[in-house]
PDB file of N, CA, C and O in Angstrom:
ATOM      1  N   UNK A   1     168.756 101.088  27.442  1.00  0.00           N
ATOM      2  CA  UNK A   1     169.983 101.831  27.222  1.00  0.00           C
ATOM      3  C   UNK A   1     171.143 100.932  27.637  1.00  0.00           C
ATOM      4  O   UNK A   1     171.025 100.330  28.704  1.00  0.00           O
ATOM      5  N   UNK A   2     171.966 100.815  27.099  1.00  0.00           N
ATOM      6  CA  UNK A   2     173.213 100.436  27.215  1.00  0.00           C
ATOM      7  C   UNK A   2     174.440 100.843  27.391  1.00  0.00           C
ATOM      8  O   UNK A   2     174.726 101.625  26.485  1.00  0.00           O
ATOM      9  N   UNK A   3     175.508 100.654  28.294  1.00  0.00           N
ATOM     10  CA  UNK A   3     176.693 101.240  28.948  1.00  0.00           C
ATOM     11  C   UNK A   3     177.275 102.172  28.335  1.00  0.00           C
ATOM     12  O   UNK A   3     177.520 103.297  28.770  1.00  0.00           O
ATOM     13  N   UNK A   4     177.713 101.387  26.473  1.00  0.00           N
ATOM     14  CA  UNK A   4     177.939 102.191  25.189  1.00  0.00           C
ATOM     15  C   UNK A   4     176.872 103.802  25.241  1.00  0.00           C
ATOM     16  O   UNK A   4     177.368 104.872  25.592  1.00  0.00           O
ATOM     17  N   UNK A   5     175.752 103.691  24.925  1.00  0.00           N
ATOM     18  CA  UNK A   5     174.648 104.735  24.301  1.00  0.00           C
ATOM     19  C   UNK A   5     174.760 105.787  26.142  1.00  0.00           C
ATOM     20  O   UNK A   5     174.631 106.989  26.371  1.00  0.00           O
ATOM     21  N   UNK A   6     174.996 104.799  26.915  1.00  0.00           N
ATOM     22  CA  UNK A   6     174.836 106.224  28.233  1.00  0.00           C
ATOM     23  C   UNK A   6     176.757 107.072  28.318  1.00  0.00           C
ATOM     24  O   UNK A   6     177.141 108.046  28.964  1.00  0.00           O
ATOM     25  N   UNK A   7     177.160 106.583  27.814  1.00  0.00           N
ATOM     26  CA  UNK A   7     178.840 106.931  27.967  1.00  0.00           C
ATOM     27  C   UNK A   7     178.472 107.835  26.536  1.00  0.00           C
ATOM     28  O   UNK A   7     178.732 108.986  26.888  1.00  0.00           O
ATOM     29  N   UNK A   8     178.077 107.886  25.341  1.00  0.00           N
ATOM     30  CA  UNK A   8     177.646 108.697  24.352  1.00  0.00           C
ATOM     31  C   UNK A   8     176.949 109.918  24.635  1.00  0.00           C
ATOM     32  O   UNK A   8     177.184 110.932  23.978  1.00  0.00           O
ATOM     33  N   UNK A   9     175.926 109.890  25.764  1.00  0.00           N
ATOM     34  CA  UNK A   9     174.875 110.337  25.793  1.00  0.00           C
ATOM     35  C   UNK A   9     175.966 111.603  27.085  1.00  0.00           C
ATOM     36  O   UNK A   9     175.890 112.825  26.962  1.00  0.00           O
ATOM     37  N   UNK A  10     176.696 111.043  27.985  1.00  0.00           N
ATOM     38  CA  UNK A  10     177.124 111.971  28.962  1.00  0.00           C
ATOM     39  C   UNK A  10     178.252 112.933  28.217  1.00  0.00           C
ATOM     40  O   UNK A  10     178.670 113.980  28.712  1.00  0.00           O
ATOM     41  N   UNK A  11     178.689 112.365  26.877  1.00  0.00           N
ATOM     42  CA  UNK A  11     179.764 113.421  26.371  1.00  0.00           C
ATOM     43  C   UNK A  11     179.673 114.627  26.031  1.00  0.00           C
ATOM     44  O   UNK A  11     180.506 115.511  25.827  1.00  0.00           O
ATOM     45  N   UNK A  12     178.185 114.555  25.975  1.00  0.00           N
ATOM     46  CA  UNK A  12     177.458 116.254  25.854  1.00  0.00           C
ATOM     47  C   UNK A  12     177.724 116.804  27.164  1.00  0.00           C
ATOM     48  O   UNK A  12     177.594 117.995  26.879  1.00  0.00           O
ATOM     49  N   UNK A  13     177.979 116.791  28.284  1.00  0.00           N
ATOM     50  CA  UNK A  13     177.990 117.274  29.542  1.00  0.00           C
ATOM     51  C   UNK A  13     179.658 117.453  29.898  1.00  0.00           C
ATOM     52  O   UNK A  13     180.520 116.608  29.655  1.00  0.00           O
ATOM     53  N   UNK A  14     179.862 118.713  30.506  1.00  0.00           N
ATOM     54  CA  UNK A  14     181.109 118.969  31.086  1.00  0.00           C
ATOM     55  C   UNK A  14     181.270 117.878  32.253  1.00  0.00           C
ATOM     56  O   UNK A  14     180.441 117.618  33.124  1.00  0.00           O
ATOM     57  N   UNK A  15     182.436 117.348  32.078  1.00  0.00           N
ATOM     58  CA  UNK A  15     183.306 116.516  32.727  1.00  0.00           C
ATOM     59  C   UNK A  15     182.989 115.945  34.374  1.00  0.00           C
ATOM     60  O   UNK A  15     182.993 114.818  34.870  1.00  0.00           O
ATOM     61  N   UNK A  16     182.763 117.104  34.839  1.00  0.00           N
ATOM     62  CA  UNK A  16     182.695 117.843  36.083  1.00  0.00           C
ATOM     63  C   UNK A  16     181.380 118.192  37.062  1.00  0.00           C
ATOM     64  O   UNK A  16     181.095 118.578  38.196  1.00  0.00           O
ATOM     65  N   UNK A  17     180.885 117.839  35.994  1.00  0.00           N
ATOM     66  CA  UNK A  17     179.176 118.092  36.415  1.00  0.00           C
ATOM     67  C   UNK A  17     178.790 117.502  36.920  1.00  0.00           C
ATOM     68  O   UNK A  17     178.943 116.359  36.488  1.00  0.00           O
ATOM     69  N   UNK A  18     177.944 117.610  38.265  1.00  0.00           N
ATOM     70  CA  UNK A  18     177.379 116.486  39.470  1.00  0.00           C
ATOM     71  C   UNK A  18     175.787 115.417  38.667  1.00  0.00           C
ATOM     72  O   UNK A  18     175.033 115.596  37.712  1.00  0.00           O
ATOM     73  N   UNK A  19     175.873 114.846  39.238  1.00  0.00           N
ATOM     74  CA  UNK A  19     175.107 113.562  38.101  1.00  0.00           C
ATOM     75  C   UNK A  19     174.243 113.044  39.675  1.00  0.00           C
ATOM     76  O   UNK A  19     174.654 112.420  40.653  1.00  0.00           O
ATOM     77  N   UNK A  20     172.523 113.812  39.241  1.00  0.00           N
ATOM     78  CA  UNK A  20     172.018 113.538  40.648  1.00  0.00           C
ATOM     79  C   UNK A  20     170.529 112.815  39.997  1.00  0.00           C
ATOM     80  O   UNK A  20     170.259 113.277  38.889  1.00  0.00           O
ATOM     81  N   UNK A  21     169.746 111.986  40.401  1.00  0.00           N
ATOM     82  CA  UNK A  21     169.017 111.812  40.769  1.00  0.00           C
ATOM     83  C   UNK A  21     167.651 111.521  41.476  1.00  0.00           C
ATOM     84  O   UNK A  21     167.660 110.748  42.434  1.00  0.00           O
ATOM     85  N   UNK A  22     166.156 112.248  40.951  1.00  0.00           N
ATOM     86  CA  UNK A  22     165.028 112.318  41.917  1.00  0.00           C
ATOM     87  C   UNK A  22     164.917 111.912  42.967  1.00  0.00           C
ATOM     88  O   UNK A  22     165.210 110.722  43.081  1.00  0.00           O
ATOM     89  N   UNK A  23     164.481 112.607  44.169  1.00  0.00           N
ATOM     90  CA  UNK A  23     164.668 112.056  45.311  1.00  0.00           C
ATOM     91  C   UNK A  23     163.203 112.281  45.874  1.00  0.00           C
ATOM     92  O   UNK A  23     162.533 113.028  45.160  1.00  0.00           O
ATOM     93  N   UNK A  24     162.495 111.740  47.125  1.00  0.00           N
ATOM     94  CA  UNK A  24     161.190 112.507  47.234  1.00  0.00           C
ATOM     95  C   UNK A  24     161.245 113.497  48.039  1.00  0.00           C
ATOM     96  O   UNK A  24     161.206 113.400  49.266  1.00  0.00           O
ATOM     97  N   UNK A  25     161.378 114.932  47.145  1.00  0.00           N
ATOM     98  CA  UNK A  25     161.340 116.275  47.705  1.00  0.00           C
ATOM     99  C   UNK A  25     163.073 116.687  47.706  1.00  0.00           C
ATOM    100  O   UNK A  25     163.660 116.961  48.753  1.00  0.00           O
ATOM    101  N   UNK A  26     163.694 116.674  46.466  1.00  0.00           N
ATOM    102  CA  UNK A  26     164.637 116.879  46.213  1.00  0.00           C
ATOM    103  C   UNK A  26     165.042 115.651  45.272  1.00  0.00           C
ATOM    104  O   UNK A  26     164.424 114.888  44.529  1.00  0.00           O
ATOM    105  N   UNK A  27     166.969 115.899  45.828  1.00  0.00           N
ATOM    106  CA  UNK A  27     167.381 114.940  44.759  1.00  0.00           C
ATOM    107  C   UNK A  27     168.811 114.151  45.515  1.00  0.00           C
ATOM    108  O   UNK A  27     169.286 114.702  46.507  1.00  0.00           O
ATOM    109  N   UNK A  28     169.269 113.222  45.141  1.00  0.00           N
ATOM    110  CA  UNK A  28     169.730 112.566  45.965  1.00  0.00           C
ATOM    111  C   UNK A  28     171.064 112.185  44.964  1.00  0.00           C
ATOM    112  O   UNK A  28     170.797 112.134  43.764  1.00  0.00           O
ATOM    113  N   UNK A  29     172.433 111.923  45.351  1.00  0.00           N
ATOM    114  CA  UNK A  29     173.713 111.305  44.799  1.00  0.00           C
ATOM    115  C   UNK A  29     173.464 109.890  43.944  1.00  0.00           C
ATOM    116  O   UNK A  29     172.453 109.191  43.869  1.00  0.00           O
ATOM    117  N   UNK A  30     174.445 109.780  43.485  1.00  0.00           N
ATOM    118  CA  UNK A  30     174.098 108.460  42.748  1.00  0.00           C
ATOM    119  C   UNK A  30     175.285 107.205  43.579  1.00  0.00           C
ATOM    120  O   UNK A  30     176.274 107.456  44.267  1.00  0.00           O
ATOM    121  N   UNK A  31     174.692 105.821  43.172  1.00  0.00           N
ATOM    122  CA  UNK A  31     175.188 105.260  43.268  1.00  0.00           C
ATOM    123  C   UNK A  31     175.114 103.588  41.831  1.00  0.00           C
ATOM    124  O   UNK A  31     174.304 103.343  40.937  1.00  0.00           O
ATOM    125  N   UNK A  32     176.068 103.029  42.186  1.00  0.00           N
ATOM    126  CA  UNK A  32     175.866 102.477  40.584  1.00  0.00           C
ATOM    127  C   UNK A  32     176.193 100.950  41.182  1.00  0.00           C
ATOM    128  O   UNK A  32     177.169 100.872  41.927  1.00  0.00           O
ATOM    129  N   UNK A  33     175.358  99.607  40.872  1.00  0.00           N
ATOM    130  CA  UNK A  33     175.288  98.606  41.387  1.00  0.00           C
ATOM    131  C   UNK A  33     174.908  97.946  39.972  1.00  0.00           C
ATOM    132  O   UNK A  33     174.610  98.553  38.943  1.00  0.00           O
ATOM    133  N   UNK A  34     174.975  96.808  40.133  1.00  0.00           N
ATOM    134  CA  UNK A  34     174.846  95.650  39.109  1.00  0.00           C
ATOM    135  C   UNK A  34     173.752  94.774  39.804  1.00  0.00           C
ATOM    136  O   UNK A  34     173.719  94.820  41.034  1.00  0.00           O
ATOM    137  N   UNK A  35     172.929  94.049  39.202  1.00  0.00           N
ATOM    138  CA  UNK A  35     172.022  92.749  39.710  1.00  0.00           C
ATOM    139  C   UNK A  35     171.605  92.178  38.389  1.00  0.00           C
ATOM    140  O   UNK A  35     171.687  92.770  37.313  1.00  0.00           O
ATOM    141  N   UNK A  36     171.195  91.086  38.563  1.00  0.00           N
ATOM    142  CA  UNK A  36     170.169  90.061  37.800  1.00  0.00           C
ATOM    143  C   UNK A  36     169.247  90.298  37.390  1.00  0.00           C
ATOM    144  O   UNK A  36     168.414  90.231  38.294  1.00  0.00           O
ATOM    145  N   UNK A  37     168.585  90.703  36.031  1.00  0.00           N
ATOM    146  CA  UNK A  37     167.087  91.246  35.857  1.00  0.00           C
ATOM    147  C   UNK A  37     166.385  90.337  34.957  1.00  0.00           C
ATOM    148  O   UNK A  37     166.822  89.697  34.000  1.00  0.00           O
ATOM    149  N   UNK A  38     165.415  90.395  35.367  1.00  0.00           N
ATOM    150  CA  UNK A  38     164.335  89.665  34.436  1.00  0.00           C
ATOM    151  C   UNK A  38     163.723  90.606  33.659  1.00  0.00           C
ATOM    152  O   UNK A  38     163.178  91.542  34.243  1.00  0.00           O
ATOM    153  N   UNK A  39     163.695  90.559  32.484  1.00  0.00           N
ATOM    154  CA  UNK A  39     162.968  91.941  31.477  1.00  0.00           C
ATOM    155  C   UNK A  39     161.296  91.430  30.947  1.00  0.00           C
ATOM    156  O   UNK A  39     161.095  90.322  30.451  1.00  0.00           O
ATOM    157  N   UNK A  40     160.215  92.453  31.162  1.00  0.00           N
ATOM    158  CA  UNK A  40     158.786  92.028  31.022  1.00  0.00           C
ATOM    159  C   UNK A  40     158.353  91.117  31.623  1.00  0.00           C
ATOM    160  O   UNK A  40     157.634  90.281  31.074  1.00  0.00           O
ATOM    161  N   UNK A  41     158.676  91.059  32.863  1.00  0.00           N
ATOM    162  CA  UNK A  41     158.159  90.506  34.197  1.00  0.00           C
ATOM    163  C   UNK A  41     156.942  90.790  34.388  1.00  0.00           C
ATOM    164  O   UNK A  41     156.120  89.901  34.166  1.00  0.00           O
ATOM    165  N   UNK A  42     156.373  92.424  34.964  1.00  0.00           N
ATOM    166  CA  UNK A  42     155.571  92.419  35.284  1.00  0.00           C
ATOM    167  C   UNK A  42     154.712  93.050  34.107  1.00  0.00           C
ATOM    168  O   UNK A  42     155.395  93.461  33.169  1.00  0.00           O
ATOM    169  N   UNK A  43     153.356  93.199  33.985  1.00  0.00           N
ATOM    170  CA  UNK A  43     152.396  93.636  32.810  1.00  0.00           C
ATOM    171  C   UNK A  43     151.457  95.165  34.225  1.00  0.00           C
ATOM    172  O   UNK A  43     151.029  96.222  33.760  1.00  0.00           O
ATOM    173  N   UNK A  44     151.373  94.864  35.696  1.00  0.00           N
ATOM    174  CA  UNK A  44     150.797  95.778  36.053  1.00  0.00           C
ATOM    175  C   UNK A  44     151.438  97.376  35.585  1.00  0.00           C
ATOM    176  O   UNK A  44     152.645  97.609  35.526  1.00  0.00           O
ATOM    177  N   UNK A  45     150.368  98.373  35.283  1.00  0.00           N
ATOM    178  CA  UNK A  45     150.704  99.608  35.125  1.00  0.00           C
ATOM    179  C   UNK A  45     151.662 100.283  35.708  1.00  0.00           C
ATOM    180  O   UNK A  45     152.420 101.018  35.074  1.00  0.00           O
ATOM    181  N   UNK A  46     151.749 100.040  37.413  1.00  0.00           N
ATOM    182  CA  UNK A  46     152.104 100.989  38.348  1.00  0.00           C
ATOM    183  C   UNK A  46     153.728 100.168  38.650  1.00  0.00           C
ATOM    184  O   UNK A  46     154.675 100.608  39.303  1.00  0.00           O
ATOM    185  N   UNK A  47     153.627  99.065  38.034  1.00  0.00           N
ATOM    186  CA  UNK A  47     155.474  98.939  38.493  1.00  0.00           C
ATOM    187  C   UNK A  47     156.234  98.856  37.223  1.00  0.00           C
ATOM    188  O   UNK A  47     155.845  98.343  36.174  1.00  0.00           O
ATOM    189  N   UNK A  48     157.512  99.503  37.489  1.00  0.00           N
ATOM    190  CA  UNK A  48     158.296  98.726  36.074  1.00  0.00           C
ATOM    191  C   UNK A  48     158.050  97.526  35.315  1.00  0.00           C
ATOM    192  O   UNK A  48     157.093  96.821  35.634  1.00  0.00           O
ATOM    193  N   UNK A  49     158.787  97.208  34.359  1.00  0.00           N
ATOM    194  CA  UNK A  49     157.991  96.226  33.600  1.00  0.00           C
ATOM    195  C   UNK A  49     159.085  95.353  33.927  1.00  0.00           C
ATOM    196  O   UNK A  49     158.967  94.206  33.495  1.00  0.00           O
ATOM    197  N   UNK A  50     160.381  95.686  34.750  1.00  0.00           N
ATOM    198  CA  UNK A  50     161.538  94.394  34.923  1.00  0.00           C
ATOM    199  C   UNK A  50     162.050  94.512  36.347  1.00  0.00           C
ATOM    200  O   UNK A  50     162.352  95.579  36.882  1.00  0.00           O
ATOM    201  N   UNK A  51     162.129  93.121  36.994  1.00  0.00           N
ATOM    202  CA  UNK A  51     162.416  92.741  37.987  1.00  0.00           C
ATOM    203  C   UNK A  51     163.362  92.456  38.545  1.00  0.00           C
ATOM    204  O   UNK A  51     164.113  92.400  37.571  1.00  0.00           O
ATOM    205  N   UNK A  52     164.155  92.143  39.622  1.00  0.00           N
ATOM    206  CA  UNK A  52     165.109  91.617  39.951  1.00  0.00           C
ATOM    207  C   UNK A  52     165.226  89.993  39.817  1.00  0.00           C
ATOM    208  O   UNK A  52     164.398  89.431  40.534  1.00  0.00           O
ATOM    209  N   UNK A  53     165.911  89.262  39.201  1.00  0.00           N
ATOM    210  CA  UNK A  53     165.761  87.745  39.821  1.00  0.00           C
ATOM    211  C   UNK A  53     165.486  87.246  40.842  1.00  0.00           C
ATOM    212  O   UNK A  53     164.747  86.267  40.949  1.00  0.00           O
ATOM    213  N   UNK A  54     166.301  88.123  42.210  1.00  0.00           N
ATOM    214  CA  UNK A  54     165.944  87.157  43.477  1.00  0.00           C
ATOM    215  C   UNK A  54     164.380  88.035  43.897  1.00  0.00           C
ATOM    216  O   UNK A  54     164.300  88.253  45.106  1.00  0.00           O
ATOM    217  N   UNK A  55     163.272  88.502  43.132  1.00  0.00           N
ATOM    218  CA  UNK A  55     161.902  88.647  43.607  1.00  0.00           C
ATOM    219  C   UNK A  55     160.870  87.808  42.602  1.00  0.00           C
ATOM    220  O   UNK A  55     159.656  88.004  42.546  1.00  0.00           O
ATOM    221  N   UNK A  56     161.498  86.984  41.942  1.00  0.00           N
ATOM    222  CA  UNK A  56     160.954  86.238  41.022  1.00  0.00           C
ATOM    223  C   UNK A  56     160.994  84.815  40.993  1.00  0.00           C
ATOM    224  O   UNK A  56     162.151  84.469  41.229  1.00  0.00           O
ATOM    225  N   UNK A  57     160.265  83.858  40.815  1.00  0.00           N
ATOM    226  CA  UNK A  57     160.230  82.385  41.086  1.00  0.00           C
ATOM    227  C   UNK A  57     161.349  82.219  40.012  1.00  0.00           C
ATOM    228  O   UNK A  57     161.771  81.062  39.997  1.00  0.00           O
ATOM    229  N   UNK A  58     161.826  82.874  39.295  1.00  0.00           N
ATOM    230  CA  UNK A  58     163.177  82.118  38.183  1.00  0.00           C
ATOM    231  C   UNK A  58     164.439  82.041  38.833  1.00  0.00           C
ATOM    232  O   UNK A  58     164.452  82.336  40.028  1.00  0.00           O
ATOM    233  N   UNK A  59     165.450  81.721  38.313  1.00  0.00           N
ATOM    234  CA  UNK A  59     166.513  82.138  38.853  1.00  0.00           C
ATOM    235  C   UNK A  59     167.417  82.266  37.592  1.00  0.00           C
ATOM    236  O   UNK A  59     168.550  81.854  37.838  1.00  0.00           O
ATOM    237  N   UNK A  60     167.300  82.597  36.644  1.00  0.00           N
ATOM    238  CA  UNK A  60     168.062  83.418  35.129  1.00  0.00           C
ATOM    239  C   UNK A  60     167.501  84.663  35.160  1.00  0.00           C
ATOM    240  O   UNK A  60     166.344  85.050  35.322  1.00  0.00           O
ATOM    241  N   UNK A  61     168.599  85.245  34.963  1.00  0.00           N
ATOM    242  CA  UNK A  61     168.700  86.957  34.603  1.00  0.00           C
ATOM    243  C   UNK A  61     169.912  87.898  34.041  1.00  0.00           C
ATOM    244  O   UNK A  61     171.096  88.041  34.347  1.00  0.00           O
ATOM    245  N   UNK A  62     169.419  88.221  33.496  1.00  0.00           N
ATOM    246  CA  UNK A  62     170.023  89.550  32.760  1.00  0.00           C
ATOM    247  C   UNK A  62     171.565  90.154  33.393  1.00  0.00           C
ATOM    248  O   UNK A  62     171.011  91.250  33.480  1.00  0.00           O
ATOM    249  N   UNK A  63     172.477  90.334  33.725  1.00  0.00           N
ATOM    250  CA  UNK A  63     173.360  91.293  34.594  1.00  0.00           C
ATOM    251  C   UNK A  63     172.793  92.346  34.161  1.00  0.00           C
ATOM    252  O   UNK A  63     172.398  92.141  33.014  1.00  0.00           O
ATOM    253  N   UNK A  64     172.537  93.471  34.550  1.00  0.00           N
ATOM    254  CA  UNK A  64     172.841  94.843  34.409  1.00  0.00           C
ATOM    255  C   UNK A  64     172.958  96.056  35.718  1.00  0.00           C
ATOM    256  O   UNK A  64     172.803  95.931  36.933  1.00  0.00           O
ATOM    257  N   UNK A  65     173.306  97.276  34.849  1.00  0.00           N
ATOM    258  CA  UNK A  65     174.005  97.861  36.075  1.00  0.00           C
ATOM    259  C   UNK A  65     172.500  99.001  36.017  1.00  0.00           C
ATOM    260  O   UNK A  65     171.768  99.402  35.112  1.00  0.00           O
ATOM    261  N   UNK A  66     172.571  99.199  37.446  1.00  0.00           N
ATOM    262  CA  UNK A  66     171.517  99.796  37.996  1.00  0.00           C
ATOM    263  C   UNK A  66     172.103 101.187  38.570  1.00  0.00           C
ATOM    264  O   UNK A  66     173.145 101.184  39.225  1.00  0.00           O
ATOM    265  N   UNK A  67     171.488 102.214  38.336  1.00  0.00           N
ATOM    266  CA  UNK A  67     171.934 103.416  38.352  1.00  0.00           C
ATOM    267  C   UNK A  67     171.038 104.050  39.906  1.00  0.00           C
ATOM    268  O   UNK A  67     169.923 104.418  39.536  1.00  0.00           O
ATOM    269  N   UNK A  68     171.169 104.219  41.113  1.00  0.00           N
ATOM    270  CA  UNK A  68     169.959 103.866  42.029  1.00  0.00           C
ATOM    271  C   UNK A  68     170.603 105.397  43.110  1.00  0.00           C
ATOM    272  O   UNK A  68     171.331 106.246  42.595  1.00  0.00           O
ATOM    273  N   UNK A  69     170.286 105.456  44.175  1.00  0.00           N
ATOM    274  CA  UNK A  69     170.416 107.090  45.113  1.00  0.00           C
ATOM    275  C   UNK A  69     171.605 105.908  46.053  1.00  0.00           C
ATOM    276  O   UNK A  69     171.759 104.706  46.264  1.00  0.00           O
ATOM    277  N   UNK A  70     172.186 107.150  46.356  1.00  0.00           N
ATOM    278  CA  UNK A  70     172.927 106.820  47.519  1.00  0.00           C
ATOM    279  C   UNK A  70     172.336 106.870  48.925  1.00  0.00           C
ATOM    280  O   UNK A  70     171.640 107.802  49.328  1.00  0.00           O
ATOM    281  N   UNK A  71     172.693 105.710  49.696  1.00  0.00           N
ATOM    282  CA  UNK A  71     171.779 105.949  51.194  1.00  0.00           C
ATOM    283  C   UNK A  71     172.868 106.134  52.084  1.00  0.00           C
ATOM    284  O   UNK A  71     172.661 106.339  53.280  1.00  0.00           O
TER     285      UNK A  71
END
């Protein structure tokens, strides 16, 4: 998804509406950060399939913005 298609996608939603995120055993605020990604990094089942750069022997990556809980 891209910045464009998620700014499309929220125009269905009143203005105003709190924008929360799974939490374990609830749900948690958002917060919105940018990093370096490597895309089809990993092939195991149980993790995403894209990484951060700095957990990866590369050092090229992607910018994108990461949509993550507030701590």
């Amino acid at each position: 998804m891209t910045v464009n298609e998620l700014i499309e996608a929220l125009k269905h939603y009143p203005g105003d509406m709190r924008v929360l995120i799974p939490g374990y055993g609830g749900y948690n605020d958002v917060k919105l950060k940018t990093e370096e990604i490597v895309f089809n990094f990993s092939k195991a089942w149980y993790y995403g399939p894209h990484e951060c750069v700095r957990f990866t022997d590369g050092d090229i990556g992607t910018k994108c913005l990461i949509v993550t809980r507030e701590k």
